[in-house]
N, C-alpha and C positions, 0 to 999 in steps of 0.2 A: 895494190897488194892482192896475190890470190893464194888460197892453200889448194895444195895436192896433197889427195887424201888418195892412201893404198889401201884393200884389204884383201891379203893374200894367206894363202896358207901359209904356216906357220915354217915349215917345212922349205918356204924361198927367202927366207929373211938375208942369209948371207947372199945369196945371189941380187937382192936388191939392194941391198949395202955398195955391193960391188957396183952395181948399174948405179948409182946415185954419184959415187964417188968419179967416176967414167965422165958422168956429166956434168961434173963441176957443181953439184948441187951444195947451197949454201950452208946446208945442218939438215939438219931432219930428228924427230921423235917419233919416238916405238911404243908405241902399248902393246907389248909380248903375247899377252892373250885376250883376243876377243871372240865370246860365244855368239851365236848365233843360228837362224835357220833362214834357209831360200831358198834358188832356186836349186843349189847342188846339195842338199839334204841340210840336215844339223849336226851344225861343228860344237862340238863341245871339247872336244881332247881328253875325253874319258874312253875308257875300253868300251863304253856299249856307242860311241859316237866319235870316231877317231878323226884327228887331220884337223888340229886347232887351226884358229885364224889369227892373225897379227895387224894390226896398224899403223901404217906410217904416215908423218904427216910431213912436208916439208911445206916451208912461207917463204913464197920471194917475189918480187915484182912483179907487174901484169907480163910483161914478154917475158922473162927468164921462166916464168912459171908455165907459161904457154909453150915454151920450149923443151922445159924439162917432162912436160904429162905428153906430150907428143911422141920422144922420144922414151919414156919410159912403155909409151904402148907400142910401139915398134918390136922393141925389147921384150916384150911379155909373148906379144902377138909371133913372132919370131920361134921364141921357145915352145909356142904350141899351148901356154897358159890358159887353161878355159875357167880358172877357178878367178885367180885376181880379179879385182876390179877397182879400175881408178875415177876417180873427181876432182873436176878440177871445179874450185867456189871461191867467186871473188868476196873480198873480205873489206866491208864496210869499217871497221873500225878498230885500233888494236892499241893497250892500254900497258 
């Protein structure tokens, strides 16, 4: 079992719904907003730090997963995305 872990601006969430659905991905969960700073500044989604961040996570088998994060950076890489970034982390245990 591995998770793909997205975190993208808040602002491509439909567009990666779409790209998820595209590849047949099994489910996925949203955390609508995640704060943060790195290397593209700090995202907060307030007026003095605009352009929230969002996380998706999808769970599915070591090749579907391998599948789907491959193709999902295609898809990012594609649209010129320099903010996303994906992870792919295989997952020891799940309850």
């Amino acid at each position: 079992m591995k998770m793909l872990v997205m975190v993208a601006d808040a602002s491509r969430l439909e567009a990666i719904r779409a790209d998820l659905a595209a590849i047949a991905a099994p489910g996925y969960t949203v955390i609508p907003v995640a704060e943060g700073h790195g290397r593209t500044g700090v995202h907060a989604g307030d007026r003095v730090h605009p352009g929230a961040l969002t996380l998706v996570v999808v769970m599915d088998e070591d090749a579907n997963a391998t599948r789907a994060f491959d193709e999902m950076v295609k898809r990012r890489d594609a649209r010129g995305d320099d903010i996303s970034r994906l992870f792919l982390i295989p997952v020891e245990r799940q309850a």
